[in-house]
C-alpha positions as CSV (number, residue, x, y, z in Angstrom):
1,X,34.4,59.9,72.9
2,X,34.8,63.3,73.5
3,X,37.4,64.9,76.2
4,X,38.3,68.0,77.0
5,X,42.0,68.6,76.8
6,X,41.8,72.1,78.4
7,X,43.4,71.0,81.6
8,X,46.4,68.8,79.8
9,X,49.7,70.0,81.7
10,X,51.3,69.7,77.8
11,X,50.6,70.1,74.2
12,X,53.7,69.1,71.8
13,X,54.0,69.3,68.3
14,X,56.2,67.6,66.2
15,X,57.3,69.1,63.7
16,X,57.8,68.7,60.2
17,X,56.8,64.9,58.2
18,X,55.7,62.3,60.3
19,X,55.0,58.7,58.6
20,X,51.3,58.6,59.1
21,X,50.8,54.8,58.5
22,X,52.5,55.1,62.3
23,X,49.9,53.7,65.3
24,X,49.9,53.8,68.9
25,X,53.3,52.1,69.3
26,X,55.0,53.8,66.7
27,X,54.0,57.0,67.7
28,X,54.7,56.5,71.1
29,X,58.4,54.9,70.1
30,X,59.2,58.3,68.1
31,X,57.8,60.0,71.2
32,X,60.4,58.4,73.6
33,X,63.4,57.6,71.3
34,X,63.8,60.4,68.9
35,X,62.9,63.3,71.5
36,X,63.0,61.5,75.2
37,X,59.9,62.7,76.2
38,X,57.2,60.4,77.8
39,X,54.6,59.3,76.1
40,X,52.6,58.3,79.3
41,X,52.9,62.0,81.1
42,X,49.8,64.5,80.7
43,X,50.4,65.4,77.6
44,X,49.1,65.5,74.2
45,X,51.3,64.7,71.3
46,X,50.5,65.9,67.9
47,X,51.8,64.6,64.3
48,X,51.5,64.9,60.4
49,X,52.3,63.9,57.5
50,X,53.3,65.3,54.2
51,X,49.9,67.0,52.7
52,X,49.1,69.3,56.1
53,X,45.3,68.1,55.6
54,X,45.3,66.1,58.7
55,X,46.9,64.9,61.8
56,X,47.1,62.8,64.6
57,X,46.9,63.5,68.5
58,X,48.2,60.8,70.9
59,X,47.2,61.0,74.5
60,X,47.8,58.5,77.5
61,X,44.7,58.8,79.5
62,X,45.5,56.8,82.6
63,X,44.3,53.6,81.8
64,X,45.7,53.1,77.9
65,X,46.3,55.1,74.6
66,X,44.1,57.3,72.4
67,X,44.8,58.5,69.6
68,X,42.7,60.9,67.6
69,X,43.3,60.8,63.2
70,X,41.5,64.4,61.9
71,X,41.5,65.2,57.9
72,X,40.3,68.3,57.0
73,X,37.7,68.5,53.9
74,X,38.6,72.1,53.2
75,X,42.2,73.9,53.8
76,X,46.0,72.5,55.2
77,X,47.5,73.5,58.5
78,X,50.1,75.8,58.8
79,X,52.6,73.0,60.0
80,X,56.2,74.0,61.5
81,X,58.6,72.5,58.8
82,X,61.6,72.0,61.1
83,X,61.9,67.9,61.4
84,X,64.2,67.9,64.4
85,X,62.5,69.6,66.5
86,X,59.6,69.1,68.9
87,X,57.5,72.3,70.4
88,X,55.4,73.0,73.9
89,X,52.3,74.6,72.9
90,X,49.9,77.0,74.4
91,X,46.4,76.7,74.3
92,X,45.9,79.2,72.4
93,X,48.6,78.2,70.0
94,X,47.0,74.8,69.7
95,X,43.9,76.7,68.6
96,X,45.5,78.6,65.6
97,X,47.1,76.0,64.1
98,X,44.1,73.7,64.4
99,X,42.0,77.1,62.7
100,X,45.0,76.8,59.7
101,X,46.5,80.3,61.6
102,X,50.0,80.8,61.8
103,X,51.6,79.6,65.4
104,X,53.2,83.3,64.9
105,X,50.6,85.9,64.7
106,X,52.6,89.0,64.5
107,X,49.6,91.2,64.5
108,X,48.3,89.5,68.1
109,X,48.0,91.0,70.9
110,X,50.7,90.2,73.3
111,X,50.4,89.9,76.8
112,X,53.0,92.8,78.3
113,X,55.3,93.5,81.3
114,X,54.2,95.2,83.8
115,X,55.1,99.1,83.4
116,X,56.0,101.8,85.3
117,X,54.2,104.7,85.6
């Protein structure tokens, strides 16, 4: 099964430790009770545990749940630490911190304003 999540209206990540011996339904529970988002909108969800070698996406893709368990043989992710809180991710976000990058890349190129000239 391979899908292209390019077009997914949302990417969240929770942050800090989730329990990673969590499934489908308690994944989706901690999705709706602990941050009261949906768990069946267009959205990817993203967890992990304690070591930062691998994590779990859930995704609702019309007709049931899939979820997706990735450990990585070499290297940790750079995982936001903050338990509490739950982010919206770019793609390009989602990108770095699945390449073990930093979601802040201070040297980056940011998009700008437009200027006056």
């Amino acid at each position: 099964m391979k899908q292209d999540f390019t077009s997914v209206q949302n990417i969240y990540i929770i942050c800090g430790k989730t329990d990673m011996r969590k499934g489908i339904d308690g994944l989706a529970t901690l999705i709706q009770d602990s941050f009261k988002l949906d768990p069946y909108s267009d959205s990817i969800f993203l967890f992990s545990g304690t070591s930062k070698d691998r994590y779990k996406c859930l995704y609702f893709d019309g007709d049931g749940f899939a979820i997706l368990y990735k450990r990585l043989d070499n290297g940790k992710l750079q995982w936001p630490k903050d338990e509490k809180e739950v982010r919206n991710l770019s793609q390009k976000e989602l990108r770095w911190l699945l390449e073990g990058l930093s979601l802040q890349q201070p040297k980056a190129i940011t998009k700008s304003a437009k200027g006056v000239f």
